[in-house]
C-alpha positions as a printed NumPy array, in Angstrom:
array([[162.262, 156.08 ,  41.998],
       [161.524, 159.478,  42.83 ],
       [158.443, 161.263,  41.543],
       [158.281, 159.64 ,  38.324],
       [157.899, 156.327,  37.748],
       [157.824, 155.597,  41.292],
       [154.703, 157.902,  41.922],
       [153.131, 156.34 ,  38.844],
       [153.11 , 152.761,  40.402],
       [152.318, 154.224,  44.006],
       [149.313, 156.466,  42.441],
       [148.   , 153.611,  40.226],
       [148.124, 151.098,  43.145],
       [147.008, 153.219,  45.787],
       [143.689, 153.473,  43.589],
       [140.598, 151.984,  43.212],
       [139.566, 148.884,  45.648],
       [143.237, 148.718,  46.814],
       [143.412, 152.688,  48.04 ],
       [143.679, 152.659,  51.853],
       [140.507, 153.307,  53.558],
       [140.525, 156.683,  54.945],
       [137.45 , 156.054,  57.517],
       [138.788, 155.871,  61.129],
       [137.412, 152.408,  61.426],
       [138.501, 150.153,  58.669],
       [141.809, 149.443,  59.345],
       [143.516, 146.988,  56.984],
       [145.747, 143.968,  58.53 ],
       [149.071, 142.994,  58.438],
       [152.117, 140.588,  60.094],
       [153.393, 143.06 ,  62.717],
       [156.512, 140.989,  62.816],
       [158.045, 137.732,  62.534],
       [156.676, 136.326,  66.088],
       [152.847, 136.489,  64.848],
       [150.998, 133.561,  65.55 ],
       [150.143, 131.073,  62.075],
       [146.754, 132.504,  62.342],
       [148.099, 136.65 ,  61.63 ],
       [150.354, 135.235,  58.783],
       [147.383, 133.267,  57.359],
       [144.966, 136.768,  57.055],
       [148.432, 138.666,  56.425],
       [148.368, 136.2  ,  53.058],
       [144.786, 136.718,  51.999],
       [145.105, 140.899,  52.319],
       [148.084, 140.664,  49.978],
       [146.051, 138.662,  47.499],
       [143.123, 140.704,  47.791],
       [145.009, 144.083,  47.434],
       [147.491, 143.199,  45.051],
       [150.105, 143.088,  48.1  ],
       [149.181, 146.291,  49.59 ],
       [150.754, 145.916,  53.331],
       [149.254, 147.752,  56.081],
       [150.347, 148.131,  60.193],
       [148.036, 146.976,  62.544],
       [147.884, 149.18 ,  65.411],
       [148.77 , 147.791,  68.65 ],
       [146.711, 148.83 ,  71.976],
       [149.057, 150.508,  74.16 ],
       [148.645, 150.8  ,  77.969],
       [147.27 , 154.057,  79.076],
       [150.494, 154.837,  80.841],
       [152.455, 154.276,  77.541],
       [150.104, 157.25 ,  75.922],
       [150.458, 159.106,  78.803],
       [154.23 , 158.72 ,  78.353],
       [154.637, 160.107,  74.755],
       [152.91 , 162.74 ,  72.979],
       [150.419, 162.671,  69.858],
       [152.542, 162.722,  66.292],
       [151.379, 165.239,  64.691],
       [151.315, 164.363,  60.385],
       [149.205, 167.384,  59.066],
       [150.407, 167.743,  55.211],
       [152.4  , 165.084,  55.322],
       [152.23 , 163.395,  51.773],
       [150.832, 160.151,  51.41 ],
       [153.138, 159.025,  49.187],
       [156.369, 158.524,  51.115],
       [158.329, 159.284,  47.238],
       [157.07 , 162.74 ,  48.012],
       [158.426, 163.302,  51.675],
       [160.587, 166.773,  52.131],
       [162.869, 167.062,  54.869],
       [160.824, 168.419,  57.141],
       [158.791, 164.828,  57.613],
       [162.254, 163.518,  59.718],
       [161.563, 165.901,  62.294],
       [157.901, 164.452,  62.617],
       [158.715, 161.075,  63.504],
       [161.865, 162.406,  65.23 ],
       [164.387, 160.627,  63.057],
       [168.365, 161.696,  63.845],
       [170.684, 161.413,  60.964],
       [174.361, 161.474,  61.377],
       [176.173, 164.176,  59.849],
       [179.468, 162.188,  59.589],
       [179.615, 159.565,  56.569],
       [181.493, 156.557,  57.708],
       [183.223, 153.936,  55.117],
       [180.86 , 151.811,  53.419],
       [181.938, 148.779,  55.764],
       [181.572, 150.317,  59.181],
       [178.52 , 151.276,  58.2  ],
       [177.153, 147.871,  57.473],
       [179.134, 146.772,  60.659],
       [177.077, 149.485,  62.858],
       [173.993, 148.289,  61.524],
       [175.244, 144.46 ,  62.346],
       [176.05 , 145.525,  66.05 ],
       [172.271, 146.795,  66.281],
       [169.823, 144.42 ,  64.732],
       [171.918, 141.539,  66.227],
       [171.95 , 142.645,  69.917],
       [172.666, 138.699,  71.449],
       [176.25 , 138.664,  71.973],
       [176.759, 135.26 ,  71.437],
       [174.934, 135.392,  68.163],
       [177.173, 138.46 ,  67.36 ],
       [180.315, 136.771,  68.103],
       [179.22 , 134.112,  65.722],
       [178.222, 136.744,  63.106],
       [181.708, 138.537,  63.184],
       [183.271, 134.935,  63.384],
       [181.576, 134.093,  60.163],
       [182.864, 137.756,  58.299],
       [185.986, 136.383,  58.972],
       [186.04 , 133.458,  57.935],
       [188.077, 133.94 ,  54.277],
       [186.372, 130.763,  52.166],
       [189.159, 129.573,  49.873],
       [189.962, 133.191,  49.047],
       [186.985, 134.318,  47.994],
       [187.734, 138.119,  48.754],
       [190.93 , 137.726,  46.883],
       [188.926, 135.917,  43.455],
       [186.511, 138.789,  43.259],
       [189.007, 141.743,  43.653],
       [190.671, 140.147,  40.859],
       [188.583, 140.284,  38.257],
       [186.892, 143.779,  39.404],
       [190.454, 144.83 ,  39.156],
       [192.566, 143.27 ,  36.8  ],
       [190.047, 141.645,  34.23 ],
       [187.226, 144.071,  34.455],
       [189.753, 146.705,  34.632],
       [187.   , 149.371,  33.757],
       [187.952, 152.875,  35.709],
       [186.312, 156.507,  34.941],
       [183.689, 158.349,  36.644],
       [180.464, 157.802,  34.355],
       [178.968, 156.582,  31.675],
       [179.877, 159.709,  29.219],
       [183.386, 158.518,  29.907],
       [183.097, 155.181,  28.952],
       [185.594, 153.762,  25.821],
       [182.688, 151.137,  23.872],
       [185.748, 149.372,  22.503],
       [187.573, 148.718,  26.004],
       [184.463, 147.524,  27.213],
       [183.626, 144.805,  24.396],
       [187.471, 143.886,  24.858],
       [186.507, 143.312,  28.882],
       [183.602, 141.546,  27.834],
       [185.676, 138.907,  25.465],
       [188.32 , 138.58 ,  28.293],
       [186.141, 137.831,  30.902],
       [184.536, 134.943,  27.992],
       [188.098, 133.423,  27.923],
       [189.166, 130.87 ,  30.142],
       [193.058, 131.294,  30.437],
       [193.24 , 133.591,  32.833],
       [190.765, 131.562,  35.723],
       [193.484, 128.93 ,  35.22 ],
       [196.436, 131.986,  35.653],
       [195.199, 133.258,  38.574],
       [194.602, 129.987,  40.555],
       [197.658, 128.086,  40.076],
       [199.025, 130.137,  43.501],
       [196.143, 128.635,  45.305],
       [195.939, 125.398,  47.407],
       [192.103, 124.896,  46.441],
       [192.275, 125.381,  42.964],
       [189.036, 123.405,  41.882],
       [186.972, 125.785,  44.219],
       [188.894, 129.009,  43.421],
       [188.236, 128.06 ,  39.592],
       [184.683, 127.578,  40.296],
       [184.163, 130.644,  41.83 ],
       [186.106, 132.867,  39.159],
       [183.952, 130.95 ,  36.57 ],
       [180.208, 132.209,  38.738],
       [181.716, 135.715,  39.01 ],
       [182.725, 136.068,  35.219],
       [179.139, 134.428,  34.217],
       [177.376, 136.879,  36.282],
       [179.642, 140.026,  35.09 ],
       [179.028, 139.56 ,  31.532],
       [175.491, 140.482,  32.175],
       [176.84 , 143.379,  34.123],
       [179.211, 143.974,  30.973],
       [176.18 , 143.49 ,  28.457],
       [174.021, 146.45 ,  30.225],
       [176.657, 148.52 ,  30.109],
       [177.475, 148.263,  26.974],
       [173.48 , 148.959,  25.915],
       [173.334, 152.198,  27.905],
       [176.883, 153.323,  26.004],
       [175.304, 152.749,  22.922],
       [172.242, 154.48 ,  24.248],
       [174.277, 157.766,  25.356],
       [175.953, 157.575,  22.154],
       [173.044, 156.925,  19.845],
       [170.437, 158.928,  18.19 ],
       [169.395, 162.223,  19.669],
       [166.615, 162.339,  21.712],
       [167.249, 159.075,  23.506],
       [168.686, 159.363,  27.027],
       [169.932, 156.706,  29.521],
       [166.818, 156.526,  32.09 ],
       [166.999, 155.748,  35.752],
       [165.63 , 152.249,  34.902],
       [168.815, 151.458,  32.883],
       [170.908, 152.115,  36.087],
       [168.869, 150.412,  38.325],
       [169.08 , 147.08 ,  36.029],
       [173.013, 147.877,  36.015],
       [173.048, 147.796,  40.092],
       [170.829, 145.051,  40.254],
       [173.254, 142.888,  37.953],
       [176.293, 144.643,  39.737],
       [174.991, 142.923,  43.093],
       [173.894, 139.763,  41.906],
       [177.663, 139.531,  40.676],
       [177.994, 138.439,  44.571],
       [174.8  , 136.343,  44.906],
       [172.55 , 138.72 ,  46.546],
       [168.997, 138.53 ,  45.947],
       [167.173, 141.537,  44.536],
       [163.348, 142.093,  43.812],
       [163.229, 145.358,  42.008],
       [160.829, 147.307,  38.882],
       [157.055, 145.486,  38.576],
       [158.715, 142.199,  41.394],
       [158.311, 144.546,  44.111],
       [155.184, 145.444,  46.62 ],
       [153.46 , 147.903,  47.763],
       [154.085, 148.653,  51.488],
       [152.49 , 150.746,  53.829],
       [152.268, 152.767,  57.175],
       [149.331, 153.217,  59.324],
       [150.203, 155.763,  61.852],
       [147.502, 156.322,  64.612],
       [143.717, 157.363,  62.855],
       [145.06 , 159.651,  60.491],
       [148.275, 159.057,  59.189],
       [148.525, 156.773,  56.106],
       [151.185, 156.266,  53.933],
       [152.3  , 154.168,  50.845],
       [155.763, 153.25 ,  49.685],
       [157.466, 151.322,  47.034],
       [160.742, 150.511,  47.019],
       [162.849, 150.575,  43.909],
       [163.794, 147.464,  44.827],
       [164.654, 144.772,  47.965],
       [167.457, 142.477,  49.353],
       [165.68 , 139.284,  50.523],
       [166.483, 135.874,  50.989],
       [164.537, 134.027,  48.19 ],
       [163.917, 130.802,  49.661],
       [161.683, 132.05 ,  52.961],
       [158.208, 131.501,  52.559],
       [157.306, 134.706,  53.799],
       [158.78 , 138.522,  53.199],
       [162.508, 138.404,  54.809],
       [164.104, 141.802,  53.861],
       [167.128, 142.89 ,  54.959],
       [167.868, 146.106,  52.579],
       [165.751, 148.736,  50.45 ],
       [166.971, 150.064,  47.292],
       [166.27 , 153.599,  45.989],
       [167.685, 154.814,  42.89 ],
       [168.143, 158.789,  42.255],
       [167.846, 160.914,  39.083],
       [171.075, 161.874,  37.977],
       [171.578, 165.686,  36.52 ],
       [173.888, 166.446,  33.176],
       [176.174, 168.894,  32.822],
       [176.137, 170.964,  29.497],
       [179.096, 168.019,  28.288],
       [177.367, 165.693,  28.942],
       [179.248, 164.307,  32.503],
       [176.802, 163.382,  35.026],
       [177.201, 166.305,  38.124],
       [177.745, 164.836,  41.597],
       [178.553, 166.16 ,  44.94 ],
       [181.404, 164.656,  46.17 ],
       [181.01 , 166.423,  49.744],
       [179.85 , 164.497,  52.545],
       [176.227, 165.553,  52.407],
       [175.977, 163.916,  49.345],
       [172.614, 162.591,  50.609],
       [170.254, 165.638,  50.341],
       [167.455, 166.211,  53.151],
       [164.388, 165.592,  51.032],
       [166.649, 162.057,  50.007],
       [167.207, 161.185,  53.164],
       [163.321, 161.169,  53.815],
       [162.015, 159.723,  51.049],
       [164.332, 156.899,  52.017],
       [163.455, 156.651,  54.837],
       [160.019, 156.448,  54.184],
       [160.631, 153.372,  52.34 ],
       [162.385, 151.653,  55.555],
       [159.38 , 152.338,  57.733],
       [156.747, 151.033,  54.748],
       [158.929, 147.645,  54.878],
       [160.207, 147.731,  58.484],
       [157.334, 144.865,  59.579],
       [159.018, 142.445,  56.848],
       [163.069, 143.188,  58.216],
       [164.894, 140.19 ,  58.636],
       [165.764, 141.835,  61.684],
       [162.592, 142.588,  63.222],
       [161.447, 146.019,  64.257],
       [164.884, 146.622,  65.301],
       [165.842, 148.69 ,  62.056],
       [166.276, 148.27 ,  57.944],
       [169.437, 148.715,  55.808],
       [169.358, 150.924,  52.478],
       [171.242, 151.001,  49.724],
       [171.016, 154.361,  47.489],
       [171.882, 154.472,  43.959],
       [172.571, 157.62 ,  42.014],
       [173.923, 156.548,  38.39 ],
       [176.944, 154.274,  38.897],
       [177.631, 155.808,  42.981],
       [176.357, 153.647,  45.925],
       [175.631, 155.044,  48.982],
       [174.864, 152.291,  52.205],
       [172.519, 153.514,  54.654],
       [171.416, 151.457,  57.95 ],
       [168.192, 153.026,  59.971],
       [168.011, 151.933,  63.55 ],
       [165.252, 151.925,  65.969],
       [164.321, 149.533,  69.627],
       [161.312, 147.661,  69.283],
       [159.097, 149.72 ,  70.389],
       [159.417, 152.969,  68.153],
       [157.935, 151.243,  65.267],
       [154.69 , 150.071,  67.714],
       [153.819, 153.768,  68.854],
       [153.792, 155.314,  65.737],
       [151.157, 152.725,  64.625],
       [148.881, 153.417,  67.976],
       [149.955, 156.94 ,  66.563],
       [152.538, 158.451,  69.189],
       [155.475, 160.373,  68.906],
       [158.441, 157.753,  70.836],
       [160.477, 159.198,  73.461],
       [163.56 , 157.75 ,  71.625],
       [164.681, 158.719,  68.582],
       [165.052, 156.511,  65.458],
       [168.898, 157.178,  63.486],
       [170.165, 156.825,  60.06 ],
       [173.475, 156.67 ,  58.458],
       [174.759, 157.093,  55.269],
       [178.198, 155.603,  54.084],
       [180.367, 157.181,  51.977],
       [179.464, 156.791,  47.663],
       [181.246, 154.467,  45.852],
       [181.394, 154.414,  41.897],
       [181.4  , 151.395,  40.591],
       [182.423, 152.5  ,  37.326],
       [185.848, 152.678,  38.754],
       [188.405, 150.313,  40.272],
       [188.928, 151.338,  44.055],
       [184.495, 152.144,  44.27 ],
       [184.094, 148.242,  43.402],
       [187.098, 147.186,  45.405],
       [185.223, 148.941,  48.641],
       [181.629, 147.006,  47.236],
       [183.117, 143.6  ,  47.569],
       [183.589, 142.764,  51.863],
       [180.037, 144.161,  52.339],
       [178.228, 142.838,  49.77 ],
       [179.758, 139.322,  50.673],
       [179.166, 139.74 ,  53.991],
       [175.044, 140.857,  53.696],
       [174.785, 137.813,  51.89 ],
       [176.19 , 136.09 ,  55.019],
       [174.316, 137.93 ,  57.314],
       [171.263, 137.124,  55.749],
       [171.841, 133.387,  55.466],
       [172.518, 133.289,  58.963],
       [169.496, 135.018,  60.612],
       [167.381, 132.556,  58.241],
       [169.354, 129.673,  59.103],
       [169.122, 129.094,  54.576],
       [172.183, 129.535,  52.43 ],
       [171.157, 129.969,  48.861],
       [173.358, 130.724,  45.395]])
């Protein structure tokens, strides 16, 4: 979260015996990336146990010609919580961000291109995205179409009664059989439809809570907690993985002597079978504003993502880069303001990561991109959801060589 409850987990487990040790010479340890040695995942273990997960860089010792090469990174004032970053901290680590905002897909597709530079291992990726599994594509735009047929533009705008009827006709199971007599492979078709409408009724049921919660006694307000547990359901609804609230750690950055920063995410994409951190996306969720009716106010320009956003997100992709699926090569981001989802993929080489640790300012510059927002409140924002949802689950079953449910 922002600089609520956020801060209040960063602050309370920043303190104490887990604060990082400002002294230039304690520097605490931690898996650089996924090639370490047994030993460096074995001590990377027992300083997450000790300090209730608290992840630290280890900086690396450069050759004297690579700190001749780039100059010192200057981080005077820069706060130490990253949920407090301005817009002025991109600059400082010379972070680009595109102005354009592509479609949610190309976004995740640009992002694909970059942390899977093999080509043959590409090929194979963008084989697999096409591959269309018994209609799978065509079972979930279904029912986020024509069963959940749910379509306004927040939650002030949402009729309680057509939602309980959603709920009952997502409970019945005519329609599964309906829609799948025009298939070939109706027993997996069926199965599918029957693991999307499970999972959507919890989607359904949260919704339905914060209704009654806008609608109920004054002085109660939907929170920012309420819409995070309504993305989190929202993506499970395609079998992604996500650690989010109290389930997720405290990362940080060590840059050079001085620089040390701390970072929780709202939440993470992993795969959950790995024995060791695997993320492949962050998840921040934004305060949304009220008009005086009540709507929720968003910009619907393309700089929907404002500059002190963009860094505290950021910030959260460089506390977890050393756990990306994809190595040091980059992080995607998903941003969620109310029911509106925003993709972002931050890209870097391997070595821009490795001289901010030793506490240089890289020659090349990192880049992030944000996608377009999608509501998912309505038909055609969900519609856009479903091809890159499906296809980060795929992604992230294939670089860990695990498929899971």
């Amino acid at each position: 979260m922002e600089d609520t409850t956020a801060n209040n987990r960063e602050s309370k487990s920043s303190s104490e015996d887990c604060s990082p040790d400002t002294s230039s010479t304690a520097v605490p340890q931690m898996k650089r990336s996924h090639s370490d040695t047994g030993a460096a995942s074995s001590s990377s273990s027992k300083v997450k146990k000790r300090c209730k997960q608290v992840h630290f860089a280890e900086p690396f010792e450069s050759s004297s010609s690579q700190a001749n090469s780039d100059s010192p990174l200057l981080l005077q004032n820069v706060p130490s919580l990253t949920s407090r970053w301005t817009e002025d901290v991109l600059s400082r680590f010379k972070i680009q961000v595109t102005q354009n905002s592509p479609d949610m897909h190309n976004v995740f597709l640009q992002g694909c291109l970059h942390f899977v530079p093999d080509t043959q291992k590409c090929a194979e990726v963008m084989e697999l995205f096409m591959s269309k599994e018994d209609n799978v594509y065509e079972c979930y735009k279904h029912v986020l179409q024509n069963v959940f047929s749910l379509h306004c533009d927040d939650i002030s705008t949402v009729n309680l009664d057509d939602i309980k009827e959603m709920e009952r006709a997502l409970a019945d199971p005519g329609w599964i059989k309906a829609f799948t007599d025009g298939f070939q492979n109706k027993k997996i078709c069926r199965r599918t439809l029957k693991d999307i409408s499970r999972k959507l009724q919890q989607f359904v049921w949260q919704l339905i809570y914060m209704v009654r919660t806008h609608r109920g006694q004054e002085g109660e307000k939907v929170t920012e907690e309420m819409y995070q547990e309504l993305f989190v359901l929202f993506a499970k609804t395609f079998g992604l993985h996500i650690l989010s609230g109290g389930n997720v750690n405290q990362y940080g950055l060590i840059a050079g002597e001085s620089g040390r920063f701390v970072t929780i995410p709202d939440g993470v994409i992993c795969h959950p079978m790995t024995e060791e951190d695997q993320i492949c996306a962050v998840v921040q969720v934004t305060e949304c504003q009220l008009n005086g009716d009540n709507s929720i106010q968003r910009s619907s320009s393309p700089d929907h993502v404002g500059g002190d956003l963009q860094s505290k997100h950021v910030g959260q992709s460089l506390g977890v880069l050393p756990y990306s699926v994809f190595g040091e090569r980059g992080m995607f981001g998903i941003i969620v303001d109310g029911t509106n989802v925003t993709i972002s993929v931050f890209k870097t080489d391997s070595s821009y990561y490795q001289k901010l640790c030793n506490g240089y300012l890289p020659k090349n510059e990192a880049a992030v991109t944000f996608s377009k927002q999608y509501n998912i409140l309505r038909k055609d924002g969900r519609t856009e959801c479903i091809q890159t949802f499906l296809h980060l689950k795929k992604l992230l079953e294939y670089l860990t060589n695990k498929s899971f449910p």
